[in-house]
C-alpha positions in Angstrom: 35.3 -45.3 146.4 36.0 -43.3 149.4 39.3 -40.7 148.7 42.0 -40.2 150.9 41.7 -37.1 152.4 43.7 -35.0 155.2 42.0 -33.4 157.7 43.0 -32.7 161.2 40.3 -33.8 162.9 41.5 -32.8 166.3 40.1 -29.0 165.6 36.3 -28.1 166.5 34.5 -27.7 162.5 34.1 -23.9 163.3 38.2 -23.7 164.0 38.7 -25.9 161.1 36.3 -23.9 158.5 37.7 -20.6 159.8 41.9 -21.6 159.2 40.8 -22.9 155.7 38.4 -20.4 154.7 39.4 -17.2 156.0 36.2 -14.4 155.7 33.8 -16.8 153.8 30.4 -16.6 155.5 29.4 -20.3 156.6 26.1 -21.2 155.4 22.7 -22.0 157.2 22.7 -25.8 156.0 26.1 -26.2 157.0 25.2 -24.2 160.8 22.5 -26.7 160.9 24.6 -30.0 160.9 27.3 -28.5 163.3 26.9 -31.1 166.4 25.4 -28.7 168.6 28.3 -28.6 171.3 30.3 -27.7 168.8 28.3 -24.4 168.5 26.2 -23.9 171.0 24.7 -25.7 174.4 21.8 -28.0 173.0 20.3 -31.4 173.5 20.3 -33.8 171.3 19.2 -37.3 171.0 19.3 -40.1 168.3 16.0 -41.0 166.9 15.7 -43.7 164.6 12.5 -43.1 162.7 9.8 -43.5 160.2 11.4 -42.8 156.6 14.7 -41.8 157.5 17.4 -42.1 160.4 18.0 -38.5 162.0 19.4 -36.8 164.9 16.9 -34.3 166.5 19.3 -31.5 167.5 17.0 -30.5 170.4 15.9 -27.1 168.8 12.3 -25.8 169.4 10.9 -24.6 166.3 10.7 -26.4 163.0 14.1 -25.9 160.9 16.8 -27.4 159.2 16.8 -29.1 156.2 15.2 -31.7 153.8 15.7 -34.6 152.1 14.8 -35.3 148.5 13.7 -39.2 147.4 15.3 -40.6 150.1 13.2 -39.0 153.4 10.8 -36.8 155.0 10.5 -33.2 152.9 11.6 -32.4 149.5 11.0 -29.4 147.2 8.9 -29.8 144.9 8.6 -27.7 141.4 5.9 -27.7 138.6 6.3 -25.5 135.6 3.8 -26.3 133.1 5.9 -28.1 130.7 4.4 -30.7 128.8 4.0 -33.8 130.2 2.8 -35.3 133.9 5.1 -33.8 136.8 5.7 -35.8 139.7 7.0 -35.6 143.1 10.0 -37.2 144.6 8.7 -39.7 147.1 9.9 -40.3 150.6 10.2 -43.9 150.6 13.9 -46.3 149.9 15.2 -45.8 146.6 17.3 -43.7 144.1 18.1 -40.4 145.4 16.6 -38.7 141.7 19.7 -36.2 142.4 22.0 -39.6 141.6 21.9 -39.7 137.7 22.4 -43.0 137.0 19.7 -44.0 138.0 16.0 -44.4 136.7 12.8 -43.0 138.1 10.9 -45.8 139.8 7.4 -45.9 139.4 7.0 -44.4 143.5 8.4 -41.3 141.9 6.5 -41.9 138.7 3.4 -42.0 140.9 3.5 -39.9 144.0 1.9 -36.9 143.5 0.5 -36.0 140.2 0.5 -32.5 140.7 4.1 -31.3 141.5 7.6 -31.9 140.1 11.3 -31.1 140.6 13.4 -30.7 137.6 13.0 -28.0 135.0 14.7 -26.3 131.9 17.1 -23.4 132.3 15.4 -21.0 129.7 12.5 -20.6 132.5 15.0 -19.3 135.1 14.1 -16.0 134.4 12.6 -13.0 136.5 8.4 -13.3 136.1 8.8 -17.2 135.8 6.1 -18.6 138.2 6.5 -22.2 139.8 4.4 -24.1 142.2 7.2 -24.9 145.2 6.7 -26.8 148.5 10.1 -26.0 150.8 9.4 -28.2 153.6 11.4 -28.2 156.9 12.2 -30.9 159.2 12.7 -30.9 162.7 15.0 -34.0 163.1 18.7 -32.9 161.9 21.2 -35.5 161.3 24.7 -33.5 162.2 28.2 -34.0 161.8 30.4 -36.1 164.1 33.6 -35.3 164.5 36.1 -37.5 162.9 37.7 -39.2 165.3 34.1 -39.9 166.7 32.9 -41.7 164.2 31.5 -44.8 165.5 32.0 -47.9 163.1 34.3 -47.3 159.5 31.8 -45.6 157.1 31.2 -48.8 155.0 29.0 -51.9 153.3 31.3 -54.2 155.2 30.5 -53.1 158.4 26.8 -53.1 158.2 25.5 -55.7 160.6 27.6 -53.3 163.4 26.4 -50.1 162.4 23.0 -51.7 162.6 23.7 -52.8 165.7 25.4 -49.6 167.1 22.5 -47.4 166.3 19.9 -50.8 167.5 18.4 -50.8 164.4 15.9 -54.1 163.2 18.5 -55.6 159.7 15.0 -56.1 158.1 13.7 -52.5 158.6 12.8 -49.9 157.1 15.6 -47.7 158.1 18.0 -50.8 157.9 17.5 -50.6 154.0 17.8 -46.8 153.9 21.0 -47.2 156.2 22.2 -49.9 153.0 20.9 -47.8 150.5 23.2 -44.8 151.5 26.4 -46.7 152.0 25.5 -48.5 148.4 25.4 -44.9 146.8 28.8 -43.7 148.3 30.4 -46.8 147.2 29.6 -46.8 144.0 31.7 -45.9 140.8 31.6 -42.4 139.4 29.8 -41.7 136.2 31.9 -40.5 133.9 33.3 -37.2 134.1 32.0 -37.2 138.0 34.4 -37.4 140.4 32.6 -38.2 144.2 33.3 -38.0 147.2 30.8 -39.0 150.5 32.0 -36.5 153.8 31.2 -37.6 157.0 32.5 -34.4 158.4 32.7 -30.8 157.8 36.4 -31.2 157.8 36.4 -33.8 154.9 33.8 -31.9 153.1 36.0 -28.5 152.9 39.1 -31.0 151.8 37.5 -32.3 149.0 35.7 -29.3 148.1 39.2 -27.3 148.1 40.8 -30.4 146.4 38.6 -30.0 143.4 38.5 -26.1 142.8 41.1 -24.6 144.5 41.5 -22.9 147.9 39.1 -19.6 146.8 36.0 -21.2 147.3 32.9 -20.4 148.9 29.3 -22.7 149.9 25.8 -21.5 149.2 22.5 -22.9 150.2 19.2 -22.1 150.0 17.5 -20.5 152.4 14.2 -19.5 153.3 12.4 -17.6 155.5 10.0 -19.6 157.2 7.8 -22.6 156.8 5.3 -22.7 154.3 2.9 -24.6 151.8 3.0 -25.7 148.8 2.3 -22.1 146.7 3.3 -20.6 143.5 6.5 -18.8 144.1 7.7 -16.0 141.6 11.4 -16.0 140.5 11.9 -12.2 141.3 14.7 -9.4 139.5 18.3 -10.5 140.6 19.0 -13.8 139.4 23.0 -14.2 139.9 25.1 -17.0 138.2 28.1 -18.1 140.5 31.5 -18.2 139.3 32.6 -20.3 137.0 30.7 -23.4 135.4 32.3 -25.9 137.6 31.1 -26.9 141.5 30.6 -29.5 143.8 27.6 -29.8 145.0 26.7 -32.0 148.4 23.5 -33.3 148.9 22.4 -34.9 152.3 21.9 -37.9 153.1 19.8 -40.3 155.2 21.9 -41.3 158.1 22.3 -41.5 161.8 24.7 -38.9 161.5 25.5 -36.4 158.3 26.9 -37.7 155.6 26.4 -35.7 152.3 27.1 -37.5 148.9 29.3 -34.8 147.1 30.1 -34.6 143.5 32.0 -32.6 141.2 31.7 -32.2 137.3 32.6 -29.1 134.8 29.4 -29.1 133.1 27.1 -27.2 135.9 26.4 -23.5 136.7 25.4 -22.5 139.5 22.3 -19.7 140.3 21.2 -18.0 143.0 17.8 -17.3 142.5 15.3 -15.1 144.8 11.8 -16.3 144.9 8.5 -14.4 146.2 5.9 -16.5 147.5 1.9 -16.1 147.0 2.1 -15.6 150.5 4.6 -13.0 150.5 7.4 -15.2 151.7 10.4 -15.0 150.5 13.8 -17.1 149.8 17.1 -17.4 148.0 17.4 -20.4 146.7 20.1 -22.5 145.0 19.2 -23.8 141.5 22.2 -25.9 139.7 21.8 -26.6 135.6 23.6 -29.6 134.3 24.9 -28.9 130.6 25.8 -32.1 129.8 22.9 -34.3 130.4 24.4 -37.2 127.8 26.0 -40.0 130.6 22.9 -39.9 132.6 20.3 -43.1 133.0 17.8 -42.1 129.8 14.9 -43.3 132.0 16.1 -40.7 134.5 13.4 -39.0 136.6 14.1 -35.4 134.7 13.5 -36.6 131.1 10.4 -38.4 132.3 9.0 -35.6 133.7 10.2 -33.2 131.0 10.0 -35.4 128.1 13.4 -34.5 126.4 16.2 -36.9 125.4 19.6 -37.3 127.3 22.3 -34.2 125.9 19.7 -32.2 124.3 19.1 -29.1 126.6 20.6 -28.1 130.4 18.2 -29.4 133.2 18.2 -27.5 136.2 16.7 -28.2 139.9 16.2 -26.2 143.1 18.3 -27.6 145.9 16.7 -28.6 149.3 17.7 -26.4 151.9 20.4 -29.3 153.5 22.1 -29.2 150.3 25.1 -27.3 149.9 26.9 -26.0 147.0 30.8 -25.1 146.5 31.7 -22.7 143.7 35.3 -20.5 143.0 34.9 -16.8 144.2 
């Protein structure tokens, strides 16, 4: 169900961020899905796509962010635990980061030779993992609220298929359903969700839930690279606090980020040195309480433990953005 939430939409995002949020650095993944007038003079243009439904936001290098089980890129993590790892596909289905759900056998499948969940005990400096932080040119941003099209919602389907001309029987069509579907549906329990379609709805909710001293983190890293064995490096810092909401991106025409808070998570940053040399700082979230989620869940496939036994922890794509107290 879609909350009630005040917002004055007539401010730009960068306005709006900077009254609620006084001196709290804004993150790359949230720069990234700024519409571009809003921050700077670029082109943009819809593009309706293979695997996903994104706005390129005209910028001339690769960038931006990626998108998990439900589109192009992904991060992808194996650890040597026992048991075959897989990677997140990229065609229609269960986003895996949705727990209520259970691996399909596309995510069973994939990619024998990667995976994306792991236990917290091996978040620890000298832990190696094989990683694949892929960027993606095409960035779906944020519309402002009062230019939202068509009411975010299953019943107006056939017209936001229409507005954006895209086939009802497509590919994209079904990803289009498949992301409205997720937003409507009930909370597990203990969740409480929240889908933004803005940047000002997404700092609402996110203040809503953990109070007005609060600050977002992404990962981030420093350029493009393949799939390598990355090195979790001295400095590993737990965020404030063990509760967050977390925001994970969407595929849509424009951003919409599925948001979700519960008080069993802690938050890491974690830096990471590639075999390459490359570096990043990424986001890694543990969930403590593992015991409401789908027991044919991707993680305790891949990890082969039961549902409440020990945290499970995943890296965060770099469009995903967590919220934690200061």
């Amino acid at each position: 169900m879609q909350l009630a939430l005040t917002s004055h939409a007539v401010l730009p995002s960068e306005v709006y961020w900077n009254s609620m949020l006084p001196n709290t650095p804004m993150p790359k993944a949230i720069r990234d899905v700024l519409r571009p007038d809003l921050v700077e003079d670029k082109s943009s243009s819809v593009d309706v796509g293979k695997g996903g439904v994104n706005v390129d936001a005209g910028k001339g290098k690769p960038g931006g962010g990626t998108n998990v089980g439900v589109g192009k890129g992904g991060v992808s993590v194996n650890t040597g635990h026992k048991g075959k790892p897989v990677y997140v596909g990229v065609t229609p289905g269960p986003d895996p980061f949705v727990y209520k759900y259970a691996a399909t056998e596309d995510q069973l499948h994939a990619d024998p030779s990667v995976a994306l969940f792991f236990i917290e005990k091996d978040m620890r400096p000298g832990t190696k993992m094989n990683l694949h932080f892929i960027k993606n040119t095409k960035e779906a941003t944020f519309l402002p609220q009062s230019e939202h099209p068509i009411i975010f919602s299953s019943e107006k389907l056939p017209e936001i298929l229409k507005h954006f001309s895209v086939k009802p029987e497509s590919v994209e069509a079904q990803i289009i359903k498949n992301t409205i579907k997720e937003c409507e549906a009930p909370a597990t329990k203990g969740e409480e969700k929240y889908c933004a379609t803005s940047l000002e709805s997404m700092i609402d909710f996110s203040i809503s839930k953990l109070g007005k001293r609060v600050q977002a983190i992404s990962t981030e890293v420093v350029k493009d690279t393949q799939k390598q064995k990355y090195t979790i490096a001295a400095g590993v810092k737990k965020m404030a606090g063990d509760e967050s909401v977390v925001c994970h991106k969407q595929n849509y025409p424009y951003a919409v980020f599925y948001c979700h808070k519960t008080q069993t998570t802690r938050a890491y940053m974690v830096p990471l040195v590639g075999a390459d040399g490359t570096r990043a700082k990424a986001v890694a979230v543990c969930h403590t309480d593992t015991s409401e989620w789908n027991p044919k869940h991707l993680a305790f496939q891949v990890l082969k433990v039961k549902p409440g036994t020990l945290p499970i922890c995943h890296f965060l794509p770099e469009d995903h953005i967590v919220w934690v107290p200061k």
